[in-house]
N, CA, C and O atoms as a GROMACS GRO file, in nm:
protein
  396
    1UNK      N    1  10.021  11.125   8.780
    1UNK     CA    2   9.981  10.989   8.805
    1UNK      C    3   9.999  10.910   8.676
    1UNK      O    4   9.938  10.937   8.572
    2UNK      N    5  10.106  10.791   8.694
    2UNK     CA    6  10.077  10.714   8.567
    2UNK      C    7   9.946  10.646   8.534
    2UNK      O    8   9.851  10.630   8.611
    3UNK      N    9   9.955  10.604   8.389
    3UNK     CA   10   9.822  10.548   8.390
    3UNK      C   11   9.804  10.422   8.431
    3UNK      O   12   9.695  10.379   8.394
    4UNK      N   13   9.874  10.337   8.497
    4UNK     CA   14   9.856  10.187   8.604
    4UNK      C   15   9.795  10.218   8.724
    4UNK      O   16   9.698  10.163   8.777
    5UNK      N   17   9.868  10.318   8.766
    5UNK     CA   18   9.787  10.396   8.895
    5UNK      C   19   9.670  10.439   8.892
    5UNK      O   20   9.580  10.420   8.973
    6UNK      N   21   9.668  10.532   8.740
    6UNK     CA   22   9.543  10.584   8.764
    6UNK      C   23   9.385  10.464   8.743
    6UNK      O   24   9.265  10.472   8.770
    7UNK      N   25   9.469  10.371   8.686
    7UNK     CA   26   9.321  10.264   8.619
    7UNK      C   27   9.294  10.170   8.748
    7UNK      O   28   9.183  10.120   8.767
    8UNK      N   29   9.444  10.145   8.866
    8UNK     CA   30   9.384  10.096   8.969
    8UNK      C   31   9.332  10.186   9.056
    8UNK      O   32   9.302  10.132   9.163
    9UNK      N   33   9.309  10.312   9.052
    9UNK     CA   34   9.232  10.369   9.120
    9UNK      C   35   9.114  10.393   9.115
    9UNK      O   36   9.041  10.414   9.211
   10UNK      N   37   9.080  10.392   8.987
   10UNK     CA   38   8.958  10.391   8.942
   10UNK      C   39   8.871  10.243   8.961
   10UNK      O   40   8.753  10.229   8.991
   11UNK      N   41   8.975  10.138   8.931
   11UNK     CA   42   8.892   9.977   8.995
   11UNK      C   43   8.895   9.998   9.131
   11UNK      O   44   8.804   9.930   9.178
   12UNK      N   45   8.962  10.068   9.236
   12UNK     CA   46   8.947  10.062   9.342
   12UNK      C   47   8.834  10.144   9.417
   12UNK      O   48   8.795  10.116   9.531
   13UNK      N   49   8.777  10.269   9.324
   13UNK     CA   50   8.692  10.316   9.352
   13UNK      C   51   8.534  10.302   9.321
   13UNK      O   52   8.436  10.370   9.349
   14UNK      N   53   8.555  10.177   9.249
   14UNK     CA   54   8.433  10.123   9.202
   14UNK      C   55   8.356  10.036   9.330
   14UNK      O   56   8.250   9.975   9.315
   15UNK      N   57   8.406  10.040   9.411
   15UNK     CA   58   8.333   9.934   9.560
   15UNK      C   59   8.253  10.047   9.634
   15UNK      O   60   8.234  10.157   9.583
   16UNK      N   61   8.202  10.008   9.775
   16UNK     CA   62   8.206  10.078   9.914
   16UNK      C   63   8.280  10.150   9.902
   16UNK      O   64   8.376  10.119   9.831
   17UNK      N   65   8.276  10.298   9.970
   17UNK     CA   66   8.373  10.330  10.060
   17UNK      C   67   8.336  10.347  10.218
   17UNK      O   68   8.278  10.450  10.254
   18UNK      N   69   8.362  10.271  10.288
   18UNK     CA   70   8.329  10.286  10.438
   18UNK      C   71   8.373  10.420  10.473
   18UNK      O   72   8.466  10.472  10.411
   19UNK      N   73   8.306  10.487  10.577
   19UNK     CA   74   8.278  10.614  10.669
   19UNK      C   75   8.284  10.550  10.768
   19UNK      O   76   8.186  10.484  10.799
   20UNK      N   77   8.442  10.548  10.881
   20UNK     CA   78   8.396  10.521  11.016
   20UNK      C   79   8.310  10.596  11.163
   20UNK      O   80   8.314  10.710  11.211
   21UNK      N   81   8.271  10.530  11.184
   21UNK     CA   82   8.212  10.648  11.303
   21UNK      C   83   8.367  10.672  11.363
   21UNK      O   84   8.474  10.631  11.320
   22UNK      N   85   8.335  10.756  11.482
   22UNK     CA   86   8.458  10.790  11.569
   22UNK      C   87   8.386  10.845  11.748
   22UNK      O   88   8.329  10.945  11.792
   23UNK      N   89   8.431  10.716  11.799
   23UNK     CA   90   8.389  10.682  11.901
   23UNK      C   91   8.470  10.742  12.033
   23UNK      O   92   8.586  10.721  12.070
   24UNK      N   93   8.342  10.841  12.102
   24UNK     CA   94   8.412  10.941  12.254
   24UNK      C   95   8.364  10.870  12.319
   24UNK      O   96   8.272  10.789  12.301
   25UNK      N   97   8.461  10.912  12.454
   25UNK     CA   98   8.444  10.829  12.587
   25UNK      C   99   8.359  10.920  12.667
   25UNK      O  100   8.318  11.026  12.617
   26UNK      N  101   8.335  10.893  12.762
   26UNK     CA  102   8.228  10.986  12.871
   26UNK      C  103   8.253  11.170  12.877
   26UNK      O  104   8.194  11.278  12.882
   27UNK      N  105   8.387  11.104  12.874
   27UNK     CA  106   8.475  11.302  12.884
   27UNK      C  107   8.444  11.375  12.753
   27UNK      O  108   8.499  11.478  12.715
   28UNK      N  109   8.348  11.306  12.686
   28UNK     CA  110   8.321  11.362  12.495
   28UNK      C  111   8.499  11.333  12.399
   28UNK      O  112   8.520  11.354  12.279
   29UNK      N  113   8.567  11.297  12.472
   29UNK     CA  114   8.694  11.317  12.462
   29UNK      C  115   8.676  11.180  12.268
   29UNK      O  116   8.573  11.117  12.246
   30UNK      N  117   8.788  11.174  12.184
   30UNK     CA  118   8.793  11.046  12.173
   30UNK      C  119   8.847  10.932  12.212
   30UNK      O  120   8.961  10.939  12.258
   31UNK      N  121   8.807  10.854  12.208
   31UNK     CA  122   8.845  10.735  12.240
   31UNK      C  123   8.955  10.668  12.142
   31UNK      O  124   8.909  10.585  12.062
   32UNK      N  125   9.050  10.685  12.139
   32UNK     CA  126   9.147  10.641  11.976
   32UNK      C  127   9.130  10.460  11.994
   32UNK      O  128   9.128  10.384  11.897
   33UNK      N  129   9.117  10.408  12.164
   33UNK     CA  130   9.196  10.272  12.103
   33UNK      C  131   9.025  10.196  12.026
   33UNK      O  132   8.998  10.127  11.928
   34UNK      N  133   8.942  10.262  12.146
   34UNK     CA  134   8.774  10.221  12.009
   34UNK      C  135   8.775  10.220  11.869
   34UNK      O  136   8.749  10.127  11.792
   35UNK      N  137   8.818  10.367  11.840
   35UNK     CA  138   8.831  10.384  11.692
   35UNK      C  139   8.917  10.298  11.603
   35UNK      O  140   8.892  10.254  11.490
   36UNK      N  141   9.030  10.282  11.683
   36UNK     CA  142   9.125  10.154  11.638
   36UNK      C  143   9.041  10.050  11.619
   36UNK      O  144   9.032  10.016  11.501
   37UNK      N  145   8.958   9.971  11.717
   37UNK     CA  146   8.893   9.859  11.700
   37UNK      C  147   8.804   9.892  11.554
   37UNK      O  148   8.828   9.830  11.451
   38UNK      N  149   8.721   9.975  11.562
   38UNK     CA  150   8.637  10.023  11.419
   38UNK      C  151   8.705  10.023  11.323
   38UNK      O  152   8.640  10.038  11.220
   39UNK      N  153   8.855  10.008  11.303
   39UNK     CA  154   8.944  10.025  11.164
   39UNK      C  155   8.920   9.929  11.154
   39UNK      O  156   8.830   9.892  11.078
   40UNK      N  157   9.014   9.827  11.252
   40UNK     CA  158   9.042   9.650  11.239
   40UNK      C  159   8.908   9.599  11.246
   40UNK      O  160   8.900   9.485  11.201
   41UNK      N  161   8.835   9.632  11.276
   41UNK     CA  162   8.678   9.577  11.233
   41UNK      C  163   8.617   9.566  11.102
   41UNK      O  164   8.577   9.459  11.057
   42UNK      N  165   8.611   9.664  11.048
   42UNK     CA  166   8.566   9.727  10.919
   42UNK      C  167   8.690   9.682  10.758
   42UNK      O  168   8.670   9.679  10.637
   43UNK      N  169   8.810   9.654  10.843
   43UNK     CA  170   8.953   9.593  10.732
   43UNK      C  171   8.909   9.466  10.726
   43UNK      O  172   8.885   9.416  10.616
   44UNK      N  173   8.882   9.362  10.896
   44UNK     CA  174   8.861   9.228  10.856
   44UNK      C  175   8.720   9.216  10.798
   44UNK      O  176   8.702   9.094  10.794
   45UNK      N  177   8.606   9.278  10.750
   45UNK     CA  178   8.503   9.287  10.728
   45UNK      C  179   8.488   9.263  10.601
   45UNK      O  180   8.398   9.207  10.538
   46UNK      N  181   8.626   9.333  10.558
   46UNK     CA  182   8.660   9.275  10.373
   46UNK      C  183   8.672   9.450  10.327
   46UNK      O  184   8.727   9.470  10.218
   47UNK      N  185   8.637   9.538  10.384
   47UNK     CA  186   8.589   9.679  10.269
   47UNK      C  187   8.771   9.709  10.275
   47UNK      O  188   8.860   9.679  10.355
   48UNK      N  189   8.764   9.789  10.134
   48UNK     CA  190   8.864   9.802  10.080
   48UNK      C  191   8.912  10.004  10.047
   48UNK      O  192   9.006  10.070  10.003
   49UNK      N  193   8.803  10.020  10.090
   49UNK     CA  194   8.882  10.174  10.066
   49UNK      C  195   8.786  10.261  10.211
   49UNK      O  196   8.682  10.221  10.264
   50UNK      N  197   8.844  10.355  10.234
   50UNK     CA  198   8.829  10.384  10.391
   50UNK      C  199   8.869  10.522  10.404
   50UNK      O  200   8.982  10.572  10.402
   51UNK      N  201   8.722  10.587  10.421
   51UNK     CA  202   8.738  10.750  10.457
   51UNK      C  203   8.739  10.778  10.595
   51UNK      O  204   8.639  10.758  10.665
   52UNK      N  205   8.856  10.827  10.645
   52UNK     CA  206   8.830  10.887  10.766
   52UNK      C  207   8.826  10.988  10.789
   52UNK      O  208   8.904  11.050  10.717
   53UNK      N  209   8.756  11.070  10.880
   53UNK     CA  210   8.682  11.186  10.862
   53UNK      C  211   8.616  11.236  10.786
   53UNK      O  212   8.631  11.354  10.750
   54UNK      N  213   8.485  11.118  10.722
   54UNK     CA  214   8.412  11.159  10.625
   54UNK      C  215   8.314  11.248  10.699
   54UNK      O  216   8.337  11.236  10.819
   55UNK      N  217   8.214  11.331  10.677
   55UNK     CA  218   8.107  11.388  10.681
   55UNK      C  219   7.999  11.338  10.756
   55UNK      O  220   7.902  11.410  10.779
   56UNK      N  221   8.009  11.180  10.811
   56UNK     CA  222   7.897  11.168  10.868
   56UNK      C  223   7.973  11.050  11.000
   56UNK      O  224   7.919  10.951  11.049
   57UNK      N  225   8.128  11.112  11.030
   57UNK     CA  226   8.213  11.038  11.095
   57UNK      C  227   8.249  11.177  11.216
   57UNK      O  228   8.347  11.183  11.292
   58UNK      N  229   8.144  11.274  11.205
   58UNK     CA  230   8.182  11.373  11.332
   58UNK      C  231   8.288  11.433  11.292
   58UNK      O  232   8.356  11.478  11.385
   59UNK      N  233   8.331  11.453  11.178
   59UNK     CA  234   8.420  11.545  11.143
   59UNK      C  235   8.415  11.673  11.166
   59UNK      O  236   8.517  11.699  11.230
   60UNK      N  237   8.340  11.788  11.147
   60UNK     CA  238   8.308  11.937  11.203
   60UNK      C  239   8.321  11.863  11.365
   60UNK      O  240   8.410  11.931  11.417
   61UNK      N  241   8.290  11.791  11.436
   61UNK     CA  242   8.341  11.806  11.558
   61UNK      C  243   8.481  11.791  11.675
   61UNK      O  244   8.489  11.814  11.795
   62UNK      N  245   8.573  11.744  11.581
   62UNK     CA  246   8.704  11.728  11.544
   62UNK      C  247   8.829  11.841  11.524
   62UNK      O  248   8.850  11.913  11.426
   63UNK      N  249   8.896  11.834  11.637
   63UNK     CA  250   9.013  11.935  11.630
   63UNK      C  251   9.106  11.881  11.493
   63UNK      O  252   9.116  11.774  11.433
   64UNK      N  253   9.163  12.003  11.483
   64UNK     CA  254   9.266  11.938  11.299
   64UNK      C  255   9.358  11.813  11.383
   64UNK      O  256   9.382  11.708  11.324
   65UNK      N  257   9.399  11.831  11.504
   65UNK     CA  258   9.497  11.684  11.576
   65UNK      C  259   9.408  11.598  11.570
   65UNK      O  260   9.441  11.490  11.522
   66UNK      N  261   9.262  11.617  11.619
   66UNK     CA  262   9.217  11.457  11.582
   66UNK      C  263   9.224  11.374  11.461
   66UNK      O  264   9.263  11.258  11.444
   67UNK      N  265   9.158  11.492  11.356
   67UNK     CA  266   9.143  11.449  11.219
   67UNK      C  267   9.257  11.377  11.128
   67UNK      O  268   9.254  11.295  11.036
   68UNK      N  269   9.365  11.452  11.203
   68UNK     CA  270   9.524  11.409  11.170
   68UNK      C  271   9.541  11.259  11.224
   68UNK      O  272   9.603  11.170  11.166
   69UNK      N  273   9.460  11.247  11.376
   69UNK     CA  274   9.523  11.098  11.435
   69UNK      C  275   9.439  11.039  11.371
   69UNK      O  276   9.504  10.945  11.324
   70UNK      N  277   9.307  11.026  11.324
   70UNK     CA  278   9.255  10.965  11.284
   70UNK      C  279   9.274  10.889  11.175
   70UNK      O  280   9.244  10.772  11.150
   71UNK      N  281   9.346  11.000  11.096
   71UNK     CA  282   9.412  10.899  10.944
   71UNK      C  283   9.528  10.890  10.939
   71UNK      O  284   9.574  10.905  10.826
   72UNK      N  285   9.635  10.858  11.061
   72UNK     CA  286   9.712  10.818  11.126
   72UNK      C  287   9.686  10.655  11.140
   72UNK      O  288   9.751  10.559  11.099
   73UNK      N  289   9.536  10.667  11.230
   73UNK     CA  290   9.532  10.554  11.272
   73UNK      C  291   9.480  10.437  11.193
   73UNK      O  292   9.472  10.315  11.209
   74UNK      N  293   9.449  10.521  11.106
   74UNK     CA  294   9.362  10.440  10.951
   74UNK      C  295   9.454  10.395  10.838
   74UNK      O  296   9.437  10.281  10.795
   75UNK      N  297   9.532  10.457  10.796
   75UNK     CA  298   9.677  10.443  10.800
   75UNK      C  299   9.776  10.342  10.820
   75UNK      O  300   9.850  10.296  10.733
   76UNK      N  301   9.769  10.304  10.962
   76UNK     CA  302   9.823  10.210  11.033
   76UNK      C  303   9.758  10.080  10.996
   76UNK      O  304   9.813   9.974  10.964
   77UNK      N  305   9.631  10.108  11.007
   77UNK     CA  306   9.551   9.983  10.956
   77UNK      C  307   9.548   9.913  10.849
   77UNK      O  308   9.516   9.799  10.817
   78UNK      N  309   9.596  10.024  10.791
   78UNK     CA  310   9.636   9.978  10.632
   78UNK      C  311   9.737   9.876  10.565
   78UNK      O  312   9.741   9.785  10.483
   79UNK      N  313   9.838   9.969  10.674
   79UNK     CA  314   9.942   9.914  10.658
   79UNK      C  315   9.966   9.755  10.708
   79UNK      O  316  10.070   9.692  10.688
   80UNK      N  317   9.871   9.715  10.764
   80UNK     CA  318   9.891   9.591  10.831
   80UNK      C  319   9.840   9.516  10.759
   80UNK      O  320   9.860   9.398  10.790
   81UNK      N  321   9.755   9.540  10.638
   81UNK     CA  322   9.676   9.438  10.532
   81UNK      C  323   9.802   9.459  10.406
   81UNK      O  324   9.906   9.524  10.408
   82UNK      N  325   9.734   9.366  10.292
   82UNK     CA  326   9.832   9.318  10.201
   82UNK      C  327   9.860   9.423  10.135
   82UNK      O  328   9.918   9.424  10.026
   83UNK      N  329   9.818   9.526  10.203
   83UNK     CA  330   9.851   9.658  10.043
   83UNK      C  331   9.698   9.717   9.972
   83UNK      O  332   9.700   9.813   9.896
   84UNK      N  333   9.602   9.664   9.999
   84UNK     CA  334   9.470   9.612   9.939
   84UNK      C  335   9.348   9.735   9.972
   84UNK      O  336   9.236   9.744   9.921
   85UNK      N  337   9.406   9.815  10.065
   85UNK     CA  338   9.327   9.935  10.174
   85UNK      C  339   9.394  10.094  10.164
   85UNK      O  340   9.481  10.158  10.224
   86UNK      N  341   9.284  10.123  10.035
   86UNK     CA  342   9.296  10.247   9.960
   86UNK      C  343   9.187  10.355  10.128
   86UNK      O  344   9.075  10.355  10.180
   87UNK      N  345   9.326  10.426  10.142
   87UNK     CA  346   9.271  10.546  10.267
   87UNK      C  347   9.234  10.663  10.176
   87UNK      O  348   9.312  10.684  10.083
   88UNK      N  349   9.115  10.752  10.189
   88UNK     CA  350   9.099  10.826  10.143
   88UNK      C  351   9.028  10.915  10.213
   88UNK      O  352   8.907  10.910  10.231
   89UNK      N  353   9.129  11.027  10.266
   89UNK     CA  354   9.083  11.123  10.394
   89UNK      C  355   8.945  11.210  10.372
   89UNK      O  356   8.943  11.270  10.265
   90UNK      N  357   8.859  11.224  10.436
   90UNK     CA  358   8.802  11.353  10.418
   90UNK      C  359   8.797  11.465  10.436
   90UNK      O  360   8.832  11.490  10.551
   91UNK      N  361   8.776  11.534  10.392
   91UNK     CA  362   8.784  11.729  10.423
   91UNK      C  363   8.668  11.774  10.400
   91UNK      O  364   8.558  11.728  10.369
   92UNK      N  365   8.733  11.922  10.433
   92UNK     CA  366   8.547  12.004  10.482
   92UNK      C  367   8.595  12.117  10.516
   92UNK      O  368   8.694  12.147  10.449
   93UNK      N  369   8.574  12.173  10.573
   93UNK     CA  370   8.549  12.374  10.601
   93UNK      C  371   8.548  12.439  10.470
   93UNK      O  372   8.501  12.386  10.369
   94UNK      N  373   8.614  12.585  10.474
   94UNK     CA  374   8.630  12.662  10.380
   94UNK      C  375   8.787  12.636  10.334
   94UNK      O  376   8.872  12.581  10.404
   95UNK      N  377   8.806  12.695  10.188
   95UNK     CA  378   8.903  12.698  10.177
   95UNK      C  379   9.022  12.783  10.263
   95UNK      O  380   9.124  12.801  10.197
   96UNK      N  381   9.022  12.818  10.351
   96UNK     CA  382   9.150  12.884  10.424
   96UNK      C  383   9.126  12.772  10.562
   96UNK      O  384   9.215  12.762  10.646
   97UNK      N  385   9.042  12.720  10.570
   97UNK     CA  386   9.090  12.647  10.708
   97UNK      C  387   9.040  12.485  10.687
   97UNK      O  388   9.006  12.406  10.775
   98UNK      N  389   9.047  12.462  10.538
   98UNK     CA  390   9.037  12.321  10.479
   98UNK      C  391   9.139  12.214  10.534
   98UNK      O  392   9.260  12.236  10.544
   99UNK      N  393   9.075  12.091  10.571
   99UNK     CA  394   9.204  11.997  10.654
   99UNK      C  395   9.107  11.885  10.623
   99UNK      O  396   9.134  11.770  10.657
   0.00000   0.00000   0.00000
C-alpha cells in the first residue's frame, strides 16, 4: 500500500462504520432487493464506510453465497456514489472456514 492510500485510509476510518442488518422474507430466506434498499438507505444517509456481514448483521447465519451477495450488493452501492464509500467486508469462523 502506498502511503496516499494508506493515510486515506486511515482518514477514512476515522468516522462510523455502519453494520447493515440483512433483511429475510417469511421463507427465513433473504430478501436481497430489502437489503438493497438498506445499502441505498444508509449511502444517502451520508455514512461513508460500510461493513457487510459484520457480526451483528446475521452473519453466522449466512451461507458463504449469501455473504458473497451481500458485498456484491454493497459493492454495487458503492459504485454508484462518487467514489466516497469505503466497503469493508466482515469475517468470522475459524481459520480453515474463514469467509
Amino acid at each position: 500500500m502506498r502511503d496516499g492510500e494508506r493515510a486515506r485510509l486511515i482518514k477514512e476510518l476515522q468516522t462510523i462504520c455502519a453494520i447493515p442488518i440483512t433483511p429475510f422474507d417469511e421463507a427465513q430466506r433473504v430478501d436481497w432487493a430489502a437489503y438493497g434498499r438498506v445499502i441505498r438507505g444508509i449511502v444517502a444517509g451520508g455514512m461513508t464506510v460500510l461493513t457487510p456481514n459484520g457480526n451483528t448483521s446475521e452473519f453466522y447465519s449466512l451461507t458463504r453465497e449469501e455473504c458473497d451477495r451481500a458485498v456484491a450488493v454493497t459493492v454495487g452501492a458503492a459504485s454508484s456514489t462518487d467514489g466516497s464509500l469505503l466497503v469493508m467486508p466482515g469475517v468470522g469462523h475459524d481459520i480453515a472456514t474463514g469467509h
